[in-house]
N, C-alpha and C positions, 0 to 999 in steps of 0.2 A: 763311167768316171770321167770327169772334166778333167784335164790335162791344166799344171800351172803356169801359166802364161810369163811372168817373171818371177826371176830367180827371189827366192822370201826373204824376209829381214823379221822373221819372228812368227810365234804362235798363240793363240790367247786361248786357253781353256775354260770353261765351266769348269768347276771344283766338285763337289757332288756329284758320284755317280759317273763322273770324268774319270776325271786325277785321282779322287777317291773312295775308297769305299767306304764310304760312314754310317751305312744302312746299319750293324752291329749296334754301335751308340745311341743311333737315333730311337731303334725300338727298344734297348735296354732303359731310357729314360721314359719312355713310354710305358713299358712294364714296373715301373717304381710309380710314377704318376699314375697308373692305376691303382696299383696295392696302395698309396695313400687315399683314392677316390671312392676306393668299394668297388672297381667297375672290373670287367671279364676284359685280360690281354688278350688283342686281336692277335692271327698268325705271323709272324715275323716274315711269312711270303707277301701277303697284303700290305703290309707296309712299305717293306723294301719298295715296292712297284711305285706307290706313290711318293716318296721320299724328294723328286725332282718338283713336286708341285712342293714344299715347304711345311710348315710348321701344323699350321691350319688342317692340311691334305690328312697329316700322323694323324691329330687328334682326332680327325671322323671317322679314322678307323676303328675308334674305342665306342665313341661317342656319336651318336645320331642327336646334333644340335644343332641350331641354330649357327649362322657366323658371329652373328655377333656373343654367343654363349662361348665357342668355341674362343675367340678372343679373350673371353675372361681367362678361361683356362692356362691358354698359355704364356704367360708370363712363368708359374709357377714350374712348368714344362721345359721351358727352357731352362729354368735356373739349375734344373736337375740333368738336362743337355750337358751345359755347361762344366758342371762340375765332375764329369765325364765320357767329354766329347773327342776323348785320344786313346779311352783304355783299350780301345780293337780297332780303331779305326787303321786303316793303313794304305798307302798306294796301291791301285790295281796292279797286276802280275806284270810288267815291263816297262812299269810307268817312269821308274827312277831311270832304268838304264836307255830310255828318250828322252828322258829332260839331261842327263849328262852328256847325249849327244847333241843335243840343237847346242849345251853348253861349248861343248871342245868345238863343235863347228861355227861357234860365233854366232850363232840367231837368241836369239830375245825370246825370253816365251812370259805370258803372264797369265794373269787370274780374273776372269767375271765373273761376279755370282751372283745370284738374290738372295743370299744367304745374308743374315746382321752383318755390319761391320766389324763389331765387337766377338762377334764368336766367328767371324773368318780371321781376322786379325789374331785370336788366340790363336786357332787349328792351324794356321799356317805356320805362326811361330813355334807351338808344339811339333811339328810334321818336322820342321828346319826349314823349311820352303823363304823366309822373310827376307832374306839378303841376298837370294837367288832369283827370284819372283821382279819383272822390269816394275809391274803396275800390280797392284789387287783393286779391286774397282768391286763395292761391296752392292746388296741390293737399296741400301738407302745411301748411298753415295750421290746419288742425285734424286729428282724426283720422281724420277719412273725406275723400270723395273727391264730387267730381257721379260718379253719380244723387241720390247723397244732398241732402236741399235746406238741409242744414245751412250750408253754404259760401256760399249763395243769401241767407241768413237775415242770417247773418254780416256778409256786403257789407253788405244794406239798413240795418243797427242803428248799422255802421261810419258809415255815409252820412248817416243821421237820414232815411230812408227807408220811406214805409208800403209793406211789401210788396204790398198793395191796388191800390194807385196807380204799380206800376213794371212793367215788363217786362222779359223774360230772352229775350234772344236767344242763337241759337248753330246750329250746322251737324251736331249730333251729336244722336241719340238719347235719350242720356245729359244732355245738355243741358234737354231738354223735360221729361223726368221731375225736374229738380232744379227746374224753374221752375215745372211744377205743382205739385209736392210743397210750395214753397215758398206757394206760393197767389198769384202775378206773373202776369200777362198772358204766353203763352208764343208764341214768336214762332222758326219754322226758315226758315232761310237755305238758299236753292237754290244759292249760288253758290259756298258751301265746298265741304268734304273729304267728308263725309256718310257718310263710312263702307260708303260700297259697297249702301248703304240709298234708304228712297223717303221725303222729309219730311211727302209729306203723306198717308202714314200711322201718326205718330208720335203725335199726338193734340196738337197744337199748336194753338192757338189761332188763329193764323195762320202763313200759308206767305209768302217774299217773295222775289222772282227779283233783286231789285238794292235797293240800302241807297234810294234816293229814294221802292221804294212804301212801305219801313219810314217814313222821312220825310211820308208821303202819309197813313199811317196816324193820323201824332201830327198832322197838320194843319198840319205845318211847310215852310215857305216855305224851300228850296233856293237857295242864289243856287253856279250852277258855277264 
């Protein structure tokens, strides 16, 4: 584990599979978009796994198609996301009582995702996250996407953030290359979706099995 060099001014999470657990919603709208297709729901293990690859990743676990077939699909997929995208969804086990510590300790923490605008901007407002949250930096928020650490960059500038002085956490591969890239203390989560992958061959900075060693890391005092 890399030691942090200066003292932090903030955290930027991946939201899926990070912050929260949305895998429950994601495959329950998958199982409705199947009963309307005629098609066999894939296991709710196989999904979960790929949940950090997006929309696309779901539908091929029903469907053996094409991308651009797969693209027809989801429009209709999402709309049935959407309409509930909060009924189970909920922060992983210690997630709330780390984000009311960076809060009582004064650091900034925010949101990256590849996830829409539009259905991060709801799920955070539903979650309560929207007035607590420095940035949300959506996956069409600009034109590229994480790996890229343009989105990374984005947040911090949004925030009034030294990329130097913050951290990027997140559950995905993809996530780690946008936080190095960005030049952020990089930080993988053992206890997301991980993509079917190992984090701590990702080149992260640090590895953390639950959100209190991330806590343990910045020095911050947990109250459960």
């Amino acid at each position: 584990m890399k030691s942090l060099t200066q003292t932090p001014q903030g955290v930027l999470f991946d939201l899926d599979g990070t912050l929260l657990d949305s895998a429950p919603d994601l495959h329950a709208a998958l199982v409705a978009y199947c009963g309307e297709a005629g098609a066999s729901v894939p296991p709710y293990a196989m999904v979960r796994e790929v949940v950090s690859r997006g929309s696309r990743a779901i539908l091929r676990c029903a469907f053996n198609e094409s991308d651009d077939q797969l693209l027809e699909r989801m429009p209709r997929y999402l709309e049935l996301y959407h309409s509930m995208m909060s009924r189970h969804t909920r922060p992983f086990e210690g997630i709330e009582a780390l984000l009311d510590a960076l809060e009582v300790n004064g650091l900034a923490w925010g949101i990256v995702t590849n996830k829409p605008g539009y259905l991060t901007d709801e799920l955070v407002r539903q979650i309560g996250w929207s007035d607590r949250a420095c940035a949300v930096i959506s996956g069409d928020t600009l034109p590229v996407r994480k790996p890229d650490p343009a989105p990374v960059l984005l947040a911090c500038e949004r925030a009034g953030l030294d990329p130097a002085r913050c951290l990027f956490v997140g559950d995905d591969r993809r996530d780690i290359e946008a936080g190095n890239g960005a030049g952020l203390y990089s930080v993988a989560v053992h206890w997301g979706y991980l993509d079917g992958g190992d984090p701590y061959v990702w080149g992260a900075d640090a590895v953390v099995e639950h959100p209190r060693q991330l806590a343990e890391l910045l020095k911050l005092k947990v109250v459960a």
